[in-house]
Structure formats: structure tokens, C-alpha cells
C-alpha positions as CSV (number, residue, x, y, z in Angstrom):
1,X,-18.9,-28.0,-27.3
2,X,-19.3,-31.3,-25.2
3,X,-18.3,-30.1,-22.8
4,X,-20.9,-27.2,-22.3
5,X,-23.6,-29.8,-23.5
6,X,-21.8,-31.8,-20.1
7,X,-22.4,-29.1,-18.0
8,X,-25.8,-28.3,-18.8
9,X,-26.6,-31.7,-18.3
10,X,-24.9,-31.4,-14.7
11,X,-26.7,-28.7,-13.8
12,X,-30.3,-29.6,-15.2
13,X,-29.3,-33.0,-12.9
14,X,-29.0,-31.0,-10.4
15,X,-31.7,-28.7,-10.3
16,X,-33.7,-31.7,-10.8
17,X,-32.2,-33.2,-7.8
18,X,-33.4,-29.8,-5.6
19,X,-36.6,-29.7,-6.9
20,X,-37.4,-33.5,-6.0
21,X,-35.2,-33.1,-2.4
22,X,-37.3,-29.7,-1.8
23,X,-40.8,-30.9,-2.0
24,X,-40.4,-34.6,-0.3
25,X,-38.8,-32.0,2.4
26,X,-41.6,-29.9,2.4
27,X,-44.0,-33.1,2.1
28,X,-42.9,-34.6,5.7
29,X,-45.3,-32.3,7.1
30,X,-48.1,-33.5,5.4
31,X,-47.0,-36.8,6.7
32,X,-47.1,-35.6,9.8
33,X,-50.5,-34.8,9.8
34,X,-51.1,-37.8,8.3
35,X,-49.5,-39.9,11.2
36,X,-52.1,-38.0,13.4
37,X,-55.1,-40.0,12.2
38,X,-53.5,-42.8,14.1
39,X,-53.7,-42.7,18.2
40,X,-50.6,-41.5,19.2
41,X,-48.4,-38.2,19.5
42,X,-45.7,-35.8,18.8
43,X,-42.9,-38.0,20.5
44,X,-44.1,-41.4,18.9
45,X,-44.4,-39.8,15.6
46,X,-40.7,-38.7,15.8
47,X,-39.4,-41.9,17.4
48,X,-40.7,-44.1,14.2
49,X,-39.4,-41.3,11.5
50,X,-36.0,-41.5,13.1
51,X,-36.3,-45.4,14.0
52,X,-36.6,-46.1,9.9
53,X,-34.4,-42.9,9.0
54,X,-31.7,-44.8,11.9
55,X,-29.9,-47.2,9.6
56,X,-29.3,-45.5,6.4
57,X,-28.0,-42.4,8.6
58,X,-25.6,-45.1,9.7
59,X,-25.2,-46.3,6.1
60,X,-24.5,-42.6,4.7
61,X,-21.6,-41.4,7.5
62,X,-19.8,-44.5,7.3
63,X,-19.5,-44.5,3.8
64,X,-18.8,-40.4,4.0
65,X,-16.2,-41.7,6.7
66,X,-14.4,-44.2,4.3
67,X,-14.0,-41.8,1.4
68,X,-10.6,-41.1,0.8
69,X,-9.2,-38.0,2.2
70,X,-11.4,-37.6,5.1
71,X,-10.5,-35.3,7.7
72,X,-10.0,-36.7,11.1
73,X,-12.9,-35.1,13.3
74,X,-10.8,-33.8,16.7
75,X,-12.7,-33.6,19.9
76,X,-13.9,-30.1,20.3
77,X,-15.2,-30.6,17.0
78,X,-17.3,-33.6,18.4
79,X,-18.3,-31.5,20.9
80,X,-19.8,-28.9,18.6
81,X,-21.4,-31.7,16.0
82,X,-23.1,-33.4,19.2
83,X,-24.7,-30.1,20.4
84,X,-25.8,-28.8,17.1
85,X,-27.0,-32.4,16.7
86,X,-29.1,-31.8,19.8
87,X,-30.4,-28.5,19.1
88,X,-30.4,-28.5,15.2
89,X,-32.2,-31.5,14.8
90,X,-33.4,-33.4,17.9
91,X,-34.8,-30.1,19.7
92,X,-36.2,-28.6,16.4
93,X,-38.1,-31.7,15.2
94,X,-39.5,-32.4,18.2
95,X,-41.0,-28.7,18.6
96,X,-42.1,-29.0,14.8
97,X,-43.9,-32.6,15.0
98,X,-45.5,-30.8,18.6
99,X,-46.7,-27.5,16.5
100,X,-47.7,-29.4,13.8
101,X,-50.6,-31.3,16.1
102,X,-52.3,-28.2,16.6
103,X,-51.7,-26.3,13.2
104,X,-52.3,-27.0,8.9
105,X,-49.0,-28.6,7.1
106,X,-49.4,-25.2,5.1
107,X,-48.9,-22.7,7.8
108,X,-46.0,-24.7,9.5
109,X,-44.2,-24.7,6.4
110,X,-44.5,-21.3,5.7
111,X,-43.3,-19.8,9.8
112,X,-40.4,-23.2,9.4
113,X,-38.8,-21.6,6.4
114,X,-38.1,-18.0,8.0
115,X,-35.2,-19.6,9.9
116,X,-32.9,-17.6,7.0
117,X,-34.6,-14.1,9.1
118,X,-33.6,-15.5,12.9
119,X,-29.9,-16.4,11.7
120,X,-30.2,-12.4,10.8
121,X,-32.2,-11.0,13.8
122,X,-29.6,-13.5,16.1
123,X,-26.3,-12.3,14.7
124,X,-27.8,-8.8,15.2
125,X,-28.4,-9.6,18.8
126,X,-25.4,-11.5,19.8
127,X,-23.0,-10.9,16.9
128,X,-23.3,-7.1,16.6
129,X,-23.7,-7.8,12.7
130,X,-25.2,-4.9,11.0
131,X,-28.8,-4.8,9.5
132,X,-28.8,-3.2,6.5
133,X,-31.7,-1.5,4.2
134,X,-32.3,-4.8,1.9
135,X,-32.3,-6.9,4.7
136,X,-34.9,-4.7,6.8
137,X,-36.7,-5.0,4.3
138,X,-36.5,-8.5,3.8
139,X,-38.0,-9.0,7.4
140,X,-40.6,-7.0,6.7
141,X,-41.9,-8.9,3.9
142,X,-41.2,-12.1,5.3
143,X,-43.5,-11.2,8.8
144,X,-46.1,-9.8,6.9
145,X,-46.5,-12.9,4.6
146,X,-46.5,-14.7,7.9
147,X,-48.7,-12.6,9.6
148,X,-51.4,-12.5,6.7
149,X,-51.4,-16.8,6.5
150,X,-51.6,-16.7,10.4
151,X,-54.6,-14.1,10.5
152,X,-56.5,-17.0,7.5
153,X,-56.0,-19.5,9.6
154,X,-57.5,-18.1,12.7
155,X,-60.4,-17.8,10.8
156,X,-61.0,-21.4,10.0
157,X,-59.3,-22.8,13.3
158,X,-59.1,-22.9,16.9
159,X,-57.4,-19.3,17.7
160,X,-55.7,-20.5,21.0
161,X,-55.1,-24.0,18.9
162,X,-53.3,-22.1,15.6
163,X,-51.2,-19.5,18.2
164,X,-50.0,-22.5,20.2
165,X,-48.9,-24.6,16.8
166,X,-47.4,-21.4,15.5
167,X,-45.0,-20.6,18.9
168,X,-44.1,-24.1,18.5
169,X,-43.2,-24.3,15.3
170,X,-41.2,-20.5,15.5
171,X,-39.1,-22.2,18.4
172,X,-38.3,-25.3,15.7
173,X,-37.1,-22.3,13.4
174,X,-35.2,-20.7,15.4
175,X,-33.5,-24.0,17.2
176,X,-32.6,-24.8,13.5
177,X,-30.8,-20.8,12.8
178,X,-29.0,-21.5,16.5
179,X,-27.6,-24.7,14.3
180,X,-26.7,-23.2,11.6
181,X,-24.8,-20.2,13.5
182,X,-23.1,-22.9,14.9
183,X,-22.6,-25.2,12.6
184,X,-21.1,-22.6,9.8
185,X,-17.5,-23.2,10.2
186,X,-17.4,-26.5,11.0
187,X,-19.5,-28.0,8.4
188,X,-17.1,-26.5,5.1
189,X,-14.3,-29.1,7.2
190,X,-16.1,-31.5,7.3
191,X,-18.6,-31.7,4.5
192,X,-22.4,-30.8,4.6
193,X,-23.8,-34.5,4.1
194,X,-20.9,-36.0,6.4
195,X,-21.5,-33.7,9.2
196,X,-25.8,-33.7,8.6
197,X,-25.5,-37.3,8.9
198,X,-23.3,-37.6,12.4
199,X,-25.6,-34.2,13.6
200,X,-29.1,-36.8,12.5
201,X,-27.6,-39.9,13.9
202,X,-27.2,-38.1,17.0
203,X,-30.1,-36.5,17.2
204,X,-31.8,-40.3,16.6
205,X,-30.1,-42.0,19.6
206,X,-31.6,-38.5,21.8
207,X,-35.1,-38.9,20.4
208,X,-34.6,-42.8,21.0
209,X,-33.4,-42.1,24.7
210,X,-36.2,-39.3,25.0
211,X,-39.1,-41.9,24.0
212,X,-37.2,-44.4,26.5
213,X,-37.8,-42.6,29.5
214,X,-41.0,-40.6,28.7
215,X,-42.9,-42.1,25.3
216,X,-45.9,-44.0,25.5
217,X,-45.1,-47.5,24.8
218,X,-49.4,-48.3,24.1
219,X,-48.0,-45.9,21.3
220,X,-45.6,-48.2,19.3
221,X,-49.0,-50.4,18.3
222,X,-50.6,-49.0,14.8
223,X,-52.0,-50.6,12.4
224,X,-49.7,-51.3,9.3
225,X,-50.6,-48.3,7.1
226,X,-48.9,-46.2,10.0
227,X,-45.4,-48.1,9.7
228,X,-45.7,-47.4,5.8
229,X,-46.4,-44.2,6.5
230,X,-43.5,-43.7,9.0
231,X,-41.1,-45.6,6.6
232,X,-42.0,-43.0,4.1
233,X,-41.3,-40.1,6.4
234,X,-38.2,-41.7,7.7
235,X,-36.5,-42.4,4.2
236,X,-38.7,-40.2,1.6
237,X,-39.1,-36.9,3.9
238,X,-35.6,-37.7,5.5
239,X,-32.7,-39.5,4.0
240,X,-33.7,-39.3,0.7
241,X,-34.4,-35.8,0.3
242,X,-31.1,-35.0,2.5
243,X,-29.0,-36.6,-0.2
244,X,-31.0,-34.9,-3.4
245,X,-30.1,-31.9,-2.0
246,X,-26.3,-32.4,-1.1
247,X,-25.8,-33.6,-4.6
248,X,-28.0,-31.2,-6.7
249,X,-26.2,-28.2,-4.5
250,X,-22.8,-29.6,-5.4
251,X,-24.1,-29.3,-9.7
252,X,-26.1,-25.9,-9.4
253,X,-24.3,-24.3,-6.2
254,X,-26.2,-22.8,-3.2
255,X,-27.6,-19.8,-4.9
256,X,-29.5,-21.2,-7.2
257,X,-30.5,-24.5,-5.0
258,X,-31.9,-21.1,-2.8
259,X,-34.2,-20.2,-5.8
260,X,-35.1,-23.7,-6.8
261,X,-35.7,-25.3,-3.0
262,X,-38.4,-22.4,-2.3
263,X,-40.6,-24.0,-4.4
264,X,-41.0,-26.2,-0.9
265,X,-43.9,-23.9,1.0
266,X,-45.9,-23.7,-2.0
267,X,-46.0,-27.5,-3.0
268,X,-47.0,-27.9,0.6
269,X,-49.7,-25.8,0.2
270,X,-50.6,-27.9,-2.2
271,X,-50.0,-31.2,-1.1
272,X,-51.8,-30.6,1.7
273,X,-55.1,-29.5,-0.4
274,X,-54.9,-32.7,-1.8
275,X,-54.3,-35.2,1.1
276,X,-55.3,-33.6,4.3
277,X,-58.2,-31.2,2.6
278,X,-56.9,-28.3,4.3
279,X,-58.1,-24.8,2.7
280,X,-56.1,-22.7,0.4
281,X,-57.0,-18.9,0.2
282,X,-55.9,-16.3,-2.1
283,X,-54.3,-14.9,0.7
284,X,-52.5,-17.6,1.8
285,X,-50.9,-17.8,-1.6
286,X,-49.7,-14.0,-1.4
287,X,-48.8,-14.6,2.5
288,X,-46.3,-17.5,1.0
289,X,-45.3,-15.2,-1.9
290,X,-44.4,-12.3,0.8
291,X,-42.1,-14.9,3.1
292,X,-40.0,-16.3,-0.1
293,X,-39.8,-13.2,-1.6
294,X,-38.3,-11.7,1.9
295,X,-36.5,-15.0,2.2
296,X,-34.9,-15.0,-1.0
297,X,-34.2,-11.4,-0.6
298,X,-32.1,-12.7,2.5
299,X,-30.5,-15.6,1.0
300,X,-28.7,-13.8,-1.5
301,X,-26.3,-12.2,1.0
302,X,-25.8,-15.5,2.7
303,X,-27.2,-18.6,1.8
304,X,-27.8,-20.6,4.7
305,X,-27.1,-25.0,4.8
306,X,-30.2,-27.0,3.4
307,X,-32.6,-28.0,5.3
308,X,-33.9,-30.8,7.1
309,X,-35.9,-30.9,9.8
């Protein structure tokens, strides 16, 4: 009997722990936007939440590196973690804090979290993998819940403005299922928070080069509310979430982290009602419904790595 009463507790922990991790996930974009107020752009916006995310990303794969046991990362390996690094993280924030300038927090995080879909629609192209019934129809619900929130918000936006944010945030999804394709063997090796934190450290030092050569150093001027803001997205949207979810996956196991973590597009829905006033329809909320049913639908058959982007 303890020990069932144990693992409830574990597992309640756990869910807990990616419940929290999804919505400060799903909360960065909000943040975002928030950042926005302040005169500056995509690249500086990125540069401070990887500046403050820098250290403990440094802290958490040194201390993933010391644990006993660790495997010995050989060179082709580094290879693959420094590209995926690139692409997963560095390429696919920068074209989500881009989109996000020209769309609402809600309808970026609704088109960010079809990325489960591309890792389909890419293995179909390039792997030859097999779509079957479930899954066609999985893509169907999950465009046509995308389709409906993009149609609402061409209605109370800039068309050309709300088409441009939505390409750019549909590249950052489907930079992020190119990581995951090619991060899926590797990271089981490895470990998912060892390997996210060398593939985030990485992707620092290329957003810290990028801003080197072509950010606006005017930029790196704001007023202190923007560095608490930035700190906040850098550990709370970040590290912090990264962590919750490692450790409540671990205690509940992918499947149902999948069921619990979608309750991230709603809450920013939500969240952004609240702090950026931005206007929730009835058909947004059945657009959102369609993409995590169709999501979920997919994750079932194969549960892709959490996110963080």
C-alpha cells in the first residue's frame, strides 16, 4: 500500500511539473509581445532571452556532465548536437520572435505546436514513411483548426501583417520537426535535458555571434522593466520550464505529459487576453480545440521530445 500511495504521489508530482513547464512555455510568447512595447526587435529580443537563459544552460550540462555514468559524447555526435543546435533552436527562435512582431501570442502558439504534423508530412516526403487513415485525419483537423484562427485574425488585423507572422512562425515549426527527426536517436544516448541543454547553449553562442555582427547595439539600452522582463523570459519561459518538463515526463511518461502539455495553446489564449488585450473568439477556441485534437491524435503513434522554443 505505500508504495502505490508513493507512486501516486510521483505521478501527481509530475503532472504538476508539466502543467507548470507547459504554460510558462506557452507564456514566452506573451512575453514576447511584451518586450515589443520597448524599441527594439526580433534579434535583440532573442539576444537578452538567451543572454539571461546563458549561465544556467551552463549550470544544467555541467552538472548533467558530472553525473555518474555519463556517456562520452564522440565527435559525429557533436556534429549532429551542434547542427540540431543550430536549426532546432537558434533558427527556430529566431523565426518565432520575427513572426511574433507581426502576429497575436494566440495564433503563434496555435501554428508553433503543429510541429508533431511536419515530423509526419517530412518522413512522408523524405523517409517514405506511410500515412495512414488516423493520421490523415489528424492533419486534417489540425489545418482546419489552423485555418479557422488564421481566417479570425484577418479580421481584426493587418491581412499582409497576420500572413507574414504566420509563414514565419510555420518555418519556426518546421525548423523545430527538422530537430527532432534528427535529434531522435541521439537524444535516448545521451539524455533529453543533457542533450537540450548542449543543443541551447549552442544555439546561445549563434544568437550571441548573430547579434555581434548584425544587432543593433542602440538596442541593448531599455529601461529596467525590459531586463525584468527579459530575465523572466530567459529563466521562467526557458530554463525553468525545460527542467519541469524533463522531470515531470520522467514521473508520468511521454504519453501523458502529451495530454497534459496541450493545455499550452489554450492558456496562451488566455494569457494573452489578460496581458496584451488581444481578442478571443468563439472560434478561436474551437480552431485551438481542432489543432490539439489533431495533434494529440498524432502524438499517440509517436510522441515527439518536449518543447522549447
Amino acid at each position: 500500500m505505500p508504495e502505490i500511495v508513493k507512486d501516486h504521489k510521483q505521478e501527481l508530482n509530475g503532472a504538476i511539473l508539466v502543467l507548470i513547464g507547459a504554460i510558462l512555455f506557452s507564456a514566452k510568447a506573451v512575453v514576447v509581445k511584451l518586450t515589443y512595447q520597448f524599441p527594439l526587435g526580433a534579434l535583440t529580443s532573442l539576444f537578452f532571452r538567451m543572454f539571461f537563459a546563458f549561465p544556467f544552460l551552463l549550470w544544467i550540462a555541467y552538472r548533467e556532465e558530472k553525473k555518474e555514468g555519463t556517456v562520452r559524447i564522440t565527435k559525429s555526435e557533436w556534429v549532429s548536437v551542434i547542427l540540431m543546435g543550430i536549426v532546432g533552436y537558434y533558427l527556430a527562435s529566431l523565426f518565432d520572435f520575427i513572426g511574433l512582431q507581426y502576429i497575436t501570442a494566440g495564433l503563434e502558439r496555435i501554428i508553433l505546436f503543429v510541429y508533431p504534423t511536419l515530423v509526419v508530412l517530412l518522413s512522408f516526403l523524405f523517409l517514405k514513411t506511410k500515412i495512414h487513415a488516423r493520421e490523415m485525419f489528424s492533419l486534417l483537423l489540425t489545418y482546419t483548426g489552423v485555418g479557422i484562427a488564421y481566417s479570425q485574425d484577418l479580421k481584426i488585423s493587418d491581412a499582409k501583417d497576420v500572413t507574414l507572422g504566420a509563414f514565419f512562425i510555420l518555418l519556426s515549426a518546421l525548423t523545430y520537426a527538422i530537430y527532432l527527426m534528427g535529434s531522435g536517436k541521439i537524444i535516448p544516448k545521451l539524455g533529453a535535458q543533457r542533450y537540450t541543454a548542449y543543443a541551447l547553449t549552442i544555439s546561445s553562442i549563434v544568437v550571441f555571434l548573430h547579434f555581434l555582427f548584425f544587432g543593433n547595439w542602440k538596442e541593448l539600452h531599455q529601461p529596467l522593466e525590459f531586463y525584468a522582463l527579459a530575465f523572466f523570459m530567459g529563466t521562467m519561459n526557458t530554463v525553468l520550464p525545460a527542467i519541469f518538463v524533463s522531470e515531470g515526463i520522467k514521473r508520468v511518461g511521454s504519453k501523458a505529459a502529451a495530454i497534459i502539455g496541450s493545455v499550452g495553446p489554450m492558456s496562451t489564449l488566455f494569457l494573452a487576453y489578460w496581458f496584451l488585450g488581444e481578442t478571443i473568439t468563439l472560434l478561436h477556441i474551437f480552431g485551438t480545440i481542432f489543432v490539439l485534437s489533431g495533434v494529440f491524435l498524432i502524438s499517440q503513434k509517436k510522441k515527439p521530445n518536449a518543447e522549447v522554443t
